[in-house]
N, C-alpha and C positions, 0 to 999 in steps of 0.2 A: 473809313468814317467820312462822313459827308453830310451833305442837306439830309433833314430830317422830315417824317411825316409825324405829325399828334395829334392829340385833341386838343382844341383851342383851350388853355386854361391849365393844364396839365402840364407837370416838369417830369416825363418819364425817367428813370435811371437809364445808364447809357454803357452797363458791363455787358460781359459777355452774354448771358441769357438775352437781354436786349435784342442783343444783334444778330443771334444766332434766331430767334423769333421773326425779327424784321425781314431777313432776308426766307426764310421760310415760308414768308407769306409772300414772293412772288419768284414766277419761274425768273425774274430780270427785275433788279431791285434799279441799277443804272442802265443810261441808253447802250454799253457797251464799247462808245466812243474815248476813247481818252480827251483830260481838259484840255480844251486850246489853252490853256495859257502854259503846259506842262509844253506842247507841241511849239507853240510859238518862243518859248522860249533857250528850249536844250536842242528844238531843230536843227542840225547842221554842226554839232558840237561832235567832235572826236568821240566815239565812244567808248567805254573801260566800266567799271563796275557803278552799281547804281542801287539804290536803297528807295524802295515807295513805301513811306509807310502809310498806314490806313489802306492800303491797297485795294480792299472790298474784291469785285468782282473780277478784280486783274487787268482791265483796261489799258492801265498808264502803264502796270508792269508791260502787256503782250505790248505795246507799239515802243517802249523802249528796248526790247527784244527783238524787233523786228525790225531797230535801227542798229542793231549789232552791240549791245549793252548785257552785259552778265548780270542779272537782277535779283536783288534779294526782294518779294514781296512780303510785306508783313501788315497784319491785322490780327483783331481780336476773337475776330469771326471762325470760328474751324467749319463753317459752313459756308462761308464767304468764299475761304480758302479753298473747296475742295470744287466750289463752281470754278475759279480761277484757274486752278490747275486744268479744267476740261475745257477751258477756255484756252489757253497757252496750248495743248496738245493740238485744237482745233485747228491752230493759224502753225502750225508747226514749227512753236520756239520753246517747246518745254525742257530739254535741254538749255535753255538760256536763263530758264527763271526756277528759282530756289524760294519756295513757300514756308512763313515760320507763326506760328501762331504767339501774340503776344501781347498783353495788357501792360503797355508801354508807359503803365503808372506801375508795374512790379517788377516787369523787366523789358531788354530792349535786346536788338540784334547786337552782335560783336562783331568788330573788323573795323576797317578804312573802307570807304566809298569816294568814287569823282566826281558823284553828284547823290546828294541824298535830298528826295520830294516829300514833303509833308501840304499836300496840296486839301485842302477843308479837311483838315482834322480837327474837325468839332466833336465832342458827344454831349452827355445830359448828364448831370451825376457828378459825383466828386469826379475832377480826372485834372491834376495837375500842368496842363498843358504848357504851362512856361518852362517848367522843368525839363519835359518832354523833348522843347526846342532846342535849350541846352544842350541835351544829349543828341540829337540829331548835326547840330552844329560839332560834338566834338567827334564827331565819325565823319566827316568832311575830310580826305587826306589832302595833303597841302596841294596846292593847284586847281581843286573840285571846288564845285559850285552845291551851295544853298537856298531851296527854292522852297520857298515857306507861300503858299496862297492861302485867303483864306476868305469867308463870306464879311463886311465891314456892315451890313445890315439885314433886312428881310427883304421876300421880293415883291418885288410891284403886286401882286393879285392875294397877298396877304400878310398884314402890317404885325401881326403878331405871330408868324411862324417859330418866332422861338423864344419863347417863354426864360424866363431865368438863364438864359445863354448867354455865357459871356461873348462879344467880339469884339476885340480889341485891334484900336487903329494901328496901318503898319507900322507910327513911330513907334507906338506902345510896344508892337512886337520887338521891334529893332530891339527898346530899351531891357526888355523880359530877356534876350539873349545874353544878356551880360558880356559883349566880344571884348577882347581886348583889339583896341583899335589897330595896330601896327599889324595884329596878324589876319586882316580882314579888310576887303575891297569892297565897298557896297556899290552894286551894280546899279538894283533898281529899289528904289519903295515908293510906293504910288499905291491909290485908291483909284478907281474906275467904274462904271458900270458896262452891264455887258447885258446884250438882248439875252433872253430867255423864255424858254415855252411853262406857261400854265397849267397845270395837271387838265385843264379842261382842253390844251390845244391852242388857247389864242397867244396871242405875244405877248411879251412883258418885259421887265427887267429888272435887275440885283445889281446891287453894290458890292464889290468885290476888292479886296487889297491883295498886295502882292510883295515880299519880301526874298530879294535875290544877292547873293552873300558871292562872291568866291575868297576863296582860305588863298592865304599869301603864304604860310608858312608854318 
């Protein structure tokens, strides 16, 4: 789950029909690229197991596979999923990543992760996202890193991209996690913008925040 396309004026629902529609409507819904800010941030870190949720097309999962990471992909998409899967076989890391389909407002993955990414997990629609983060924060095993991104507005080439969407500033997420402070190191929280391309091709740019946790204990 990610940037979103609608009609101006419209609050689409954002369940699985949704998404299994969206991505049907194109051979490549993303550029394929995983985020820099997933890349700039876990670059160079030890690798051990790893949780993406929203995965979509597998992007973030295949380049953290391909920096030596056991990955659980998860999304709500079982068509997202099964492009990703042929995506991970392509760069030959599908023995590294584990696909799971999941409406992470019904259920969620199980286990400990080193790092678990919830990088724009936006949708449309009832979806309790703070709750969501919670849960993602308490599958951090001690030592692992939480790296929460997410959109803090709309982008430059169109002011009303998202309708009825919540985005909440990184403090706000900070405070939606509920941590208990002693067992949590916050690394990074910061808003920024970042260049971006225009569905027409010209430049532009979005505001973006960024929420990075490691678990102490």
């Amino acid at each position: 789950m990610t940037e979103h396309a609608h009609t101006p004026g419209t609050q689409p629902a954002g369940g699985e029909e949704f998404w299994d529609d969206r991505y049907r409507g194109s051979d490549r819904v993303w550029s394929g690229n995983p985020n820099a800010v997933l890349v700039r941030e876990v670059e160079g870190t030890p690798p051990g197991r790893a949780l993406d949720l929203g995965c979509g097309e597998g992007a973030d999962a295949v380049w953290l596979a391909r920096q030596g990471w056991q990955v659980t992909g998860a999304d709500i998409s079982g068509v997202a999923l099964q492009r990703a899967a042929g995506h991970a076989a392509e760069a030959g890391v599908a023995d590294r990543v584990e696909w799971q389909r999941h409406d992470f407002a019904a259920s969620f993955p199980t286990g400990r992760f080193d790092l678990v990414s919830a990088c724009f997990l936006h949708t449309y629609g009832e979806f309790p996202r703070p709750r969501v983060l919670r849960a993602a924060a308490a599958a951090v095993a001690p030592g692992g890193i939480l790296l929460v991104a997410g959109h803090a507005g709309s982008p430059s080439w169109d002011p009303d991209a998202h309708p009825g969407l919540v985005l909440p500033t990184p403090d706000e997420v900070l405070e939606q996690l509920q941590l208990a402070g002693d067992d949590w190191e916050v690394l990074v929280v910061e808003e920024h913008v970042r260049p971006a391309q225009a569905p027409d091709g010209t430049c532009g740019s979005r505001p973006d925040n960024l929420v990075k946790l490691r678990r102490l204990r």
